[in-house]
C-alpha positions in Angstrom: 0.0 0.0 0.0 1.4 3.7 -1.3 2.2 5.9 2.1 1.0 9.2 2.0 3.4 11.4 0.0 4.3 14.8 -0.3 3.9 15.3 -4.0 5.1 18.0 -6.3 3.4 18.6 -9.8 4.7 19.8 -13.1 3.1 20.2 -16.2 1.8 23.1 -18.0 -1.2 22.2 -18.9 -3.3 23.6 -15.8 -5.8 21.3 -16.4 -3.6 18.0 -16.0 -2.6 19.1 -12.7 -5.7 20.3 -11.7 -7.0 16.6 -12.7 -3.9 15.0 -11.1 -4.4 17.2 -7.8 -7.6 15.5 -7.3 -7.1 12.1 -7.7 -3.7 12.4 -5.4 -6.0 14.4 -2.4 -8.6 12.2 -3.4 -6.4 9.2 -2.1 -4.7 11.1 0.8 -1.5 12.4 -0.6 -0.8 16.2 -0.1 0.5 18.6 -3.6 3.0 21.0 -1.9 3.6 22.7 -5.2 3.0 23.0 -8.7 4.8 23.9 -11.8 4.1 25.2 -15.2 7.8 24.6 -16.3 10.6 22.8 -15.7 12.7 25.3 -13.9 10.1 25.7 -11.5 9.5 22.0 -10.8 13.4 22.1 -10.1 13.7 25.1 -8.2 10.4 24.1 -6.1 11.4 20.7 -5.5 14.7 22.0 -4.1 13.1 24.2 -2.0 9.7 22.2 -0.7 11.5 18.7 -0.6 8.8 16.6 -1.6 8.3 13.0 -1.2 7.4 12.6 -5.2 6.9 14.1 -8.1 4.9 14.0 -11.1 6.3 16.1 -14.2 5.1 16.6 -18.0 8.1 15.8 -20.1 6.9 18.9 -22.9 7.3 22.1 -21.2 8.3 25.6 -22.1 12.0 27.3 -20.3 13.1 23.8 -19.2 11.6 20.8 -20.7 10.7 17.5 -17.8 13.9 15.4 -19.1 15.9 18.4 -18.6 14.4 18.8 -15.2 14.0 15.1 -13.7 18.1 14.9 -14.9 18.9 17.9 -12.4 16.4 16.1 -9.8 18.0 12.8 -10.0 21.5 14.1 -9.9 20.7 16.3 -6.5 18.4 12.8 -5.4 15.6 15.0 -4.4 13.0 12.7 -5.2 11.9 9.5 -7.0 10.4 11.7 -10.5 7.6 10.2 -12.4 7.3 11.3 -16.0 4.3 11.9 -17.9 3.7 12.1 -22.0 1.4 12.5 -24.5 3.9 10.2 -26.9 5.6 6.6 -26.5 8.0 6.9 -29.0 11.6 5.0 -28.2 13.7 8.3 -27.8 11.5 9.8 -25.6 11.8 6.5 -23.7 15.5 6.3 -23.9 15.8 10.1 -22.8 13.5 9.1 -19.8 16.2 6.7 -18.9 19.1 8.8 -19.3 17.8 11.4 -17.3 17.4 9.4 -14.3 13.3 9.1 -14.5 12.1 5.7 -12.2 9.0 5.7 -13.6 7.0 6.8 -17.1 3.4 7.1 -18.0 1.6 7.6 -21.0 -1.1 10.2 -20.7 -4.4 9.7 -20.6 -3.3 9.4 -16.8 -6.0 6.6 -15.1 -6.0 6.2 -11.5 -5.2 2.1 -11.6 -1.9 3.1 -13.6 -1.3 5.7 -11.5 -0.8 4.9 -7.5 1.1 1.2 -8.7 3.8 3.7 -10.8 3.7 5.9 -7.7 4.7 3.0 -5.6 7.4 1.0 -7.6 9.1 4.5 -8.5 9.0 5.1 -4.3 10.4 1.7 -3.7 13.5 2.1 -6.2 14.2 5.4 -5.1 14.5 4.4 -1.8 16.8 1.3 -2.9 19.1 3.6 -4.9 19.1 5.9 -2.0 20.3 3.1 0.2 22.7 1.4 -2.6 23.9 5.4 -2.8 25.0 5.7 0.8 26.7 2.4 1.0 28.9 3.1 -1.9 29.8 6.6 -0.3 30.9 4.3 2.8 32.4 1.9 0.9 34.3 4.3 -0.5 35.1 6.4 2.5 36.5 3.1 4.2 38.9 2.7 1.2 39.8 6.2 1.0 40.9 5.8 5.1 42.3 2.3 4.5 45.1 4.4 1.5 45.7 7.5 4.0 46.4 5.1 7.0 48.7 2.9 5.0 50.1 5.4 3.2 50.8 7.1 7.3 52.1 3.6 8.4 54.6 3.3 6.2 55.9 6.9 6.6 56.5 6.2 10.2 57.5 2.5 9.9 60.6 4.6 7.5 60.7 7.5 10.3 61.1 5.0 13.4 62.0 1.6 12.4 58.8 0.2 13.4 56.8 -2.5 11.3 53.6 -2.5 10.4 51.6 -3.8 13.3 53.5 -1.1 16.0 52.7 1.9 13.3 49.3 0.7 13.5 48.9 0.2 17.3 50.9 3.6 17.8 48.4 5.5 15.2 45.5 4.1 17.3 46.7 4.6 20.7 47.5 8.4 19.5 44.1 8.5 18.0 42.1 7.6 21.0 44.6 9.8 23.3 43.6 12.5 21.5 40.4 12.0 20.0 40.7 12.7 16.6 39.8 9.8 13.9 42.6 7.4 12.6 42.3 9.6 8.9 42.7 12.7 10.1 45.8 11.7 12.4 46.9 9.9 9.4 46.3 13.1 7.0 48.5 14.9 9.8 51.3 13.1 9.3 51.2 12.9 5.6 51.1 16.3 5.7 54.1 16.5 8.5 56.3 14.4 6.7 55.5 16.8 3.4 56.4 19.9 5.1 59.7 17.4 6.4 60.8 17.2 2.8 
C-alpha cells in the first residue's frame, strides 16, 4: 500500500494538474507545489523537498527530461514522467535522465498509484545502494591514507607495520581525533619534512 506522500506537480497544462491534484488528495497524498515549467519544478522541488513528483516531459524554459536529470543528480525525489507520446527516444531520454518511472497520458487512476509506488520503492533502494557506496568508499579512502601514514612512520622510526598501526590508534584515541585525520596529519608532517 502507497504511504501518504508529499507530491510535487509539473506540467503546464493547468488542467492535467488540476486533474492530477484530485485524484492524489482524493487518495490522501498532499501537492506541496505545482509547476508550469521545468525550472520551476526544479527550483520548487529544491526548496519544498517533496516526497514525489509527477512532471510533463513537454514544457516551455526547461523541458521535464531536462528537469527530472537535475532532480535525480541532487536525489531529491523518486520523478515520475508523464507524456502524451511513447516513441523509443523519448523513452531512452526518460532513462538517461534518471526518470524511475514513465506514463503515458491519458493518466488513469489504476496506472497511477502502482507507478507511484514501484518508482517510491527504487528510489528508496538507490538511495540506500547510494549511501553504501559513499561508505564503501570512504573506508577505502581511510584504509590508503592510513597505510600510506604507516609506512611513513614505519621509515621514520623503524617500526613494522603492526606497531605503526597500534601507535596510530593509541594516538588517536589519546587525542580524540579519527585514525584519517591523524593519518592526514602526518602525511602532511612528513610533506612539510621534505
Amino acid at each position: 500500500m502507497l504511504k501518504k506522500m508529499r507530491v510535487l506537480l509539473a506540467d503546464d497544462e493547468a488542467l492535467i494538474r488540476l486533474d492530477l491534484r484530485e485524484i492524489l488528495t482524493d487518495a490522501g497524498h498532499d501537492v506541496i507545489g505545482e509547476a508550469a515549467n521545468g525550472q520551476e519544478a526544479v527550483d520548487l522541488a529544491r526548496r519544498l523537498k517533496p516526497d514525489f513528483i509527477i512532471m510533463d516531459v513537454k514544457m516551455p524554459v526547461m523541458d521535464g527530461l531536462a528537469a527530472a536529470k537535475i532532480i535525480d543528480q541532487e536525489a531529491i525525489a523518486p520523478v515520475l514522467l508523464l507524456t502524451a507520446y511513447s516513441q523509443q527516444d523519448i523513452v531512452d531520454a526518460a532513462r538517461d535522465s534518471g526518470v524511475i518511472a514513465y506514463l503515458v497520458k491519458p493518466i488513469r487512476e489504476e496506472q497511477l498509484f502502482p507507478a507511484m509506488e514501484i518508482a517510491a520503492s527504487r528510489f528508496a533502494e538507490l538511495q540506500e545502494l547510494n549511501a553504501e557506496l559513499e561508505k564503501l568508499q570512504e573506508t577505502l579512502e581511510t584504509r590508503k591514507v592510513v597505510e600510506k601514514a604507516k609506512g611513513i612512520l614505519m621509515a621514520a622510526h623503524g617500526m613494522n607495520e603492526q606497531e605503526a598501526y597500534r601507535k596510530m590508534q593509541q594516538f588517536s584515541m589519546a587525542k580524540r581525533i579519527s585514525l584519517k585525520a591523524l593519518a592526514e596529519n602526518i602525511i602532511a608532517a612528513a610533506a612539510k619534512n621534505k
